[in-house]
C-alpha distance (Angstrom), angle and dihedral (degrees) to the residues before:
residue distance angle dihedral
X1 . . .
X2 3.73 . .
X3 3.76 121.2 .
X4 3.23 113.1 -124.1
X5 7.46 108.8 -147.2
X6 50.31 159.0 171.5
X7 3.53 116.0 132.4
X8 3.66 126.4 27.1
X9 3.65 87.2 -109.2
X10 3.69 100.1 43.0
X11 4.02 86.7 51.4
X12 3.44 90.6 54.1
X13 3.28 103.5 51.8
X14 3.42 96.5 42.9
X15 4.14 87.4 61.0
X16 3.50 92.1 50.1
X17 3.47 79.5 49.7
X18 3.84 100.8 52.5
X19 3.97 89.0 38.7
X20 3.90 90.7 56.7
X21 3.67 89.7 51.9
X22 3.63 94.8 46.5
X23 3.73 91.3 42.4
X24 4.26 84.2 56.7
X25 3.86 91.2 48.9
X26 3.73 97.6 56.5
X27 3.91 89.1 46.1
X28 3.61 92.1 52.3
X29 3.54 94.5 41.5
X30 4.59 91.8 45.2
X31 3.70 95.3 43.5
X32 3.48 117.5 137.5
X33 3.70 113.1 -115.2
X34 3.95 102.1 168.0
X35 3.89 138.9 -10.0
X36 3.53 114.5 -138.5
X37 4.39 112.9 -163.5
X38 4.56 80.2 -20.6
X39 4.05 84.9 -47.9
X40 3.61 109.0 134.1
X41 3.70 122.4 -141.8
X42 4.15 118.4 -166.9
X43 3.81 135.0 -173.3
X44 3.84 89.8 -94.6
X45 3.76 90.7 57.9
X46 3.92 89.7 55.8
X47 3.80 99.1 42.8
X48 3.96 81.9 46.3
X49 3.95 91.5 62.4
X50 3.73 101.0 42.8
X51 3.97 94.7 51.6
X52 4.45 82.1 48.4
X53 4.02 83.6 53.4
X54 3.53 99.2 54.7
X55 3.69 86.0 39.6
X56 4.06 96.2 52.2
X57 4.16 82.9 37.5
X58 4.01 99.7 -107.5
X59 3.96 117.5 -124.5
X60 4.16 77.7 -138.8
X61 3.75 118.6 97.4
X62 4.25 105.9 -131.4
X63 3.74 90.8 -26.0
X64 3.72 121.2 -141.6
X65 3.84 137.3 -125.5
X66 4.02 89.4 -106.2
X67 3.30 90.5 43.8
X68 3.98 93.4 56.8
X69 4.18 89.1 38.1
X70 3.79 89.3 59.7
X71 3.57 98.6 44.6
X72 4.10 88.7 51.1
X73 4.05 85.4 41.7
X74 3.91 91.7 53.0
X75 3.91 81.4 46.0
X76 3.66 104.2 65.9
X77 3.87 86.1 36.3
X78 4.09 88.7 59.0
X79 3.98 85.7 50.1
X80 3.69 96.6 44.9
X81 3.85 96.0 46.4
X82 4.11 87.7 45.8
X83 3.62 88.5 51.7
X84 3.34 97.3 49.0
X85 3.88 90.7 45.3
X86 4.15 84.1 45.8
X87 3.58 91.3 -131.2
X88 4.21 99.9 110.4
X89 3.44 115.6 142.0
X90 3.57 116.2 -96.0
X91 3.96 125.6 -106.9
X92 3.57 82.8 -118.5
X93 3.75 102.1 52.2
X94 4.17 93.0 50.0
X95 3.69 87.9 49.9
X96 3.85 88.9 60.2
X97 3.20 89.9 44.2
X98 3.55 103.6 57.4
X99 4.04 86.7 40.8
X100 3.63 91.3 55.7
X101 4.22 80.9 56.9
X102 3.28 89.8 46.5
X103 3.72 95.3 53.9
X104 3.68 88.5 45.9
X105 3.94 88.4 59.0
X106 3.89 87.8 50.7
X107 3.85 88.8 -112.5
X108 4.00 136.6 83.9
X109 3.40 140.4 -124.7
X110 3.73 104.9 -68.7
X111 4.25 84.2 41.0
X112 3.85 89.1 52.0
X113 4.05 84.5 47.6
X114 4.06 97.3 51.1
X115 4.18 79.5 43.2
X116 3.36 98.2 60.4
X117 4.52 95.8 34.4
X118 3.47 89.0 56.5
X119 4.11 92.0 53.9
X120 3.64 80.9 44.6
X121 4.40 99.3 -107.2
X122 3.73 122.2 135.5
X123 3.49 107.3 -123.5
X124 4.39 80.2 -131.7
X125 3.96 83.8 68.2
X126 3.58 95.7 68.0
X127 3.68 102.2 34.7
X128 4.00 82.9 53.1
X129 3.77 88.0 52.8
X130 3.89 92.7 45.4
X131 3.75 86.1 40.1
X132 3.70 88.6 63.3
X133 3.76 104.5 43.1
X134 3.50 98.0 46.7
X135 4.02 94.1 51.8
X136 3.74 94.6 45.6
X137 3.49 83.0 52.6
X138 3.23 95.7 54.3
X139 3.86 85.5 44.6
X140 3.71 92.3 60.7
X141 3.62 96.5 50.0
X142 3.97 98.8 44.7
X143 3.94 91.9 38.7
X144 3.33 107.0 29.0
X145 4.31 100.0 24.4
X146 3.73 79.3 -138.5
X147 4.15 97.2 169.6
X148 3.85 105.0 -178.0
X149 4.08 117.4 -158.7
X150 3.57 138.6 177.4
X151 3.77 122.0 -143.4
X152 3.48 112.8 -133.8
X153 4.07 97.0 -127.5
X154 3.97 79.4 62.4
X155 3.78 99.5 56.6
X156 4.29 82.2 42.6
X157 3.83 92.7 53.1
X158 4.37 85.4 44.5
X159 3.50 94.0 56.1
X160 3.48 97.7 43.2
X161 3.96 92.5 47.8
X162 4.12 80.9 49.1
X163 3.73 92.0 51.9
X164 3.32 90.7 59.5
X165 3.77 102.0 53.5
X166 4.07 121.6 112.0
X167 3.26 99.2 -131.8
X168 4.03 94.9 62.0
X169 3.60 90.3 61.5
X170 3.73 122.5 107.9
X171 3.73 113.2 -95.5
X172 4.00 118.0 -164.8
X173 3.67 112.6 -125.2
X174 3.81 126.8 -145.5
X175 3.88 114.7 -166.2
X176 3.54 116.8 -152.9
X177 3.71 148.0 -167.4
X178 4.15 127.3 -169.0
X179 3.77 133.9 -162.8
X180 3.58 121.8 -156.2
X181 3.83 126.5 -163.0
X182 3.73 104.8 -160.5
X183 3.90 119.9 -145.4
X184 4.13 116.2 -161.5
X185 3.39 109.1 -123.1
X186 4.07 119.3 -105.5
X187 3.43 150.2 143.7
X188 4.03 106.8 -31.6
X189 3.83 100.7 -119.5
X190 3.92 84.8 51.3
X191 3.87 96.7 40.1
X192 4.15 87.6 53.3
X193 3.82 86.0 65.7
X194 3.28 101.5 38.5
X195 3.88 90.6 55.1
X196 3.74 92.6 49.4
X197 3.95 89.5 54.8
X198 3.56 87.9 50.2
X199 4.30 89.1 56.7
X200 3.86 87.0 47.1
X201 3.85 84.8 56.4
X202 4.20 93.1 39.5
X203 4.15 83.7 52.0
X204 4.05 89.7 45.8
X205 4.27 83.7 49.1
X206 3.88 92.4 44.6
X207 3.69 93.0 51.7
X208 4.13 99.2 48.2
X209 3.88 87.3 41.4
X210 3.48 116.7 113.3
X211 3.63 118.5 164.5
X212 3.77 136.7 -27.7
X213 3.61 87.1 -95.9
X214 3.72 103.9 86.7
X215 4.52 107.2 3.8
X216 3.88 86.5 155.8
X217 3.80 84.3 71.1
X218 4.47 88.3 53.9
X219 3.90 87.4 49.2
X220 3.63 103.5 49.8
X221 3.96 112.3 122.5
X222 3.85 89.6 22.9
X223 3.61 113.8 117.6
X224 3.94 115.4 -132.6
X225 3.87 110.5 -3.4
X226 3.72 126.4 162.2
X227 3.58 120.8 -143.6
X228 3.92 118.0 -162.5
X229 3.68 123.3 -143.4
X230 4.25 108.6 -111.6
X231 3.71 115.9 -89.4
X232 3.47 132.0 -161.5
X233 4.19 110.6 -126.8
X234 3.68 112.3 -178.1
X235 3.82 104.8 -133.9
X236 3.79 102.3 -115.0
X237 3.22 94.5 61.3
X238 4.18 94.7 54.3
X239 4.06 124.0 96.2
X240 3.43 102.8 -92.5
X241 3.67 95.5 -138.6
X242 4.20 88.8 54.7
X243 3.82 90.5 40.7
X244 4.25 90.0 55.1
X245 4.00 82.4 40.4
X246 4.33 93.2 51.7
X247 3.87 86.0 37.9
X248 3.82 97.8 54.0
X249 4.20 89.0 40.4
X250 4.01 89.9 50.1
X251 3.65 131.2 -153.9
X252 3.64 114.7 -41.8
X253 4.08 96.8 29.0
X254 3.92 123.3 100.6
X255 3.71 116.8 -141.1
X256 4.09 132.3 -161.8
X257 2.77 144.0 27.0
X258 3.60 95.8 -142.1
X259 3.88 134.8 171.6
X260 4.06 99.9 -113.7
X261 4.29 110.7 177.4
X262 4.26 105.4 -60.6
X263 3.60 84.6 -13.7
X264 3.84 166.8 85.0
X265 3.97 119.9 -111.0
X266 3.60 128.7 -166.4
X267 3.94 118.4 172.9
X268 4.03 134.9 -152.7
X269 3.51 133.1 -159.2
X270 3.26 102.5 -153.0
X271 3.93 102.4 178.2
X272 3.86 139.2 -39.9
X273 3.65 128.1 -138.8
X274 3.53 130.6 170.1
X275 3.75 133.3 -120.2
X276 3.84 136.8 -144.6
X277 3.38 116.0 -176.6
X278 4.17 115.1 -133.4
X279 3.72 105.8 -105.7
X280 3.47 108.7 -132.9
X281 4.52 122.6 -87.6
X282 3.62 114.4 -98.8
X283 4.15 85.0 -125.5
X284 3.88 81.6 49.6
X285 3.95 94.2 58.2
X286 3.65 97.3 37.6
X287 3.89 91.9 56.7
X288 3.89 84.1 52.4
X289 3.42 93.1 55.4
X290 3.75 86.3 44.2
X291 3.91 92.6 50.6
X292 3.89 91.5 47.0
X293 3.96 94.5 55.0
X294 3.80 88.1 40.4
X295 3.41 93.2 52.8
X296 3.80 90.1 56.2
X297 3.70 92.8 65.7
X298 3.51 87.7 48.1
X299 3.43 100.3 64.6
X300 3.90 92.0 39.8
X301 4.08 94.7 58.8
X302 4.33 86.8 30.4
X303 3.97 81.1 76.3
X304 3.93 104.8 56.9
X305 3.80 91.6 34.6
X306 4.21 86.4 50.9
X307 4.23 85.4 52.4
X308 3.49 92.4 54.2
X309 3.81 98.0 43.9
X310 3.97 117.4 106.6
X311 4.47 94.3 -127.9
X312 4.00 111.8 178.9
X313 3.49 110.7 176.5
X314 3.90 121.6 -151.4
X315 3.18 105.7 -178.2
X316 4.47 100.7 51.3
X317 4.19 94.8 -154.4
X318 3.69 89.5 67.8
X319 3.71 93.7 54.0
X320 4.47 95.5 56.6
């Protein structure tokens, strides 16, 4: 079964200043919000797991505060029950565990560290988390014997539902570029000819362009033009009137002018490719299925260990 990780003075005060303020922000950030079996749990902790969800890509839609709180408190009661039970995973088995995710994210442990610092997770959060799945795990099958398997005409019927789904189907891809010519705003006879000098520059643009390679070189000379990073735009989702007008241009060729806000536009089609997604591995779908049923047991057992649990809330609002 798989497991599933200026002046002196003004100086001065100003530090004290800084220090107080810095002082407030780690209380507010380490205050206590429950204690689960004497296990304190702060604000950090719970700001910690929701930026690791939408890092790991969270089943929950826009998960909440309680939601994250519960999930640590049902955490530390996994641990606790596994420790009590002596069957907590090992220091060494987490650590391969979160190297085999590293591996999977074509990094390793120290990359998977800087990952997760510079989106502002401890790398402590997730070895907690993987701490406490793999030893309730390991709970379930030494306490419980609970063996779960996957019959193979179940992982055929899975990937033949997934086969079928939309949104593996291959999408075309048109990437784009756009130059705007911005025109102040004034009176409207003046504004009138101050957007028509602004097409006589777009046509001037459109005829030096050549390619989305270099456009700086098509703008030079021309006062105030904005040129947009290229972005990807699957095709669908296009005009159809500008998508036949991009497809007859071709890559490589601006078309407009066109009135765009207070401005000038001129668009590129700078090359279209199209995109399958991967379907998922067979091994992939099966350890879905495999998750799914586990998770079942999870919740059933979750319950009595939860009435057992010693839960004192600090803070009351998290408790409603």
């Amino acid at each position: 079964m798989r497991m599933r990780g200026f002046s002196r003075n003004t100086i001065l005060a100003c530090s004290m200043f800084l220090c107080i303020a810095c002082g407030t922000a780690r209380a507010d950030q380490q205050s206590v919000i429950v204690t689960v079996n004497d296990q304190p749990i702060t604000s950090y902790d719970i700001e910690q797991r929701l930026r690791l969800w939408q890092i790991l890509g969270s089943s929950k839609q826009n998960p909440t505060r309680k939601q994250a709180l519960q999930s640590l408190i049902d955490d530390v009661i996994k641990i606790s029950e596994a420790k009590k039970n002596k069957v907590e995973a090992p220091v060494e088995m987490v650590n391969g565990h979160l190297a085999r995710m590293a591996k999977g994210m074509q990094t390793d442990m120290n990359g998977l560290a800087a990952k997760l610092k510079k989106q502002g997770v401890s790398i402590n959060a997730l070895k907690q988390y993987a701490t406490a799945q793999l030893s309730f795990n390991r709970l379930l099958v030494a306490l419980y014997k609970v063996n779960v398997s996957v019959d193979p005409a179940e992982v055929d019927k899975a990937m033949q539902k997934i086969s079928t789904d939309p949104r593996l189907k291959p999408v075309t891809v048109y990437q784009i570029m756009e130059i705007v010519l911005p025109v102040e705003k004034s009176d409207p006879s003046m504004q009138q000819q101050l957007l028509y000098a602004r097409a006589v520059e777009a046509e001037t643009i459109k005829q030096r362009f050549k390619g989305c390679g270099n456009p700086r070189a098509a703008t030079e000379g021309v006062y105030n033009t904005v040129i947009k990073k290229p972005m990807e735009v699957d095709a669908s989702k296009i005009p159809p009137q500008l998508k036949q007008v991009l497809d007859k241009a071709g890559p490589g060729r601006l078309v407009g002018p066109s009135l765009q806000g207070d401005g000038v536009q001129l668009i590129a089609l700078c090359g279209r490719k199209n995109f399958a997604p991967p379907p998922p591995s067979r091994q992939a779908i099966e350890s879905m299925l495999e998750n799914k049923k586990f998770e079942g047991f999870e919740q059933r057992y979750m319950r009595d260990f939860r009435r057992t649990a010693f839960i004192d809330y600090k803070d009351p609002s998290y408790s409603q």
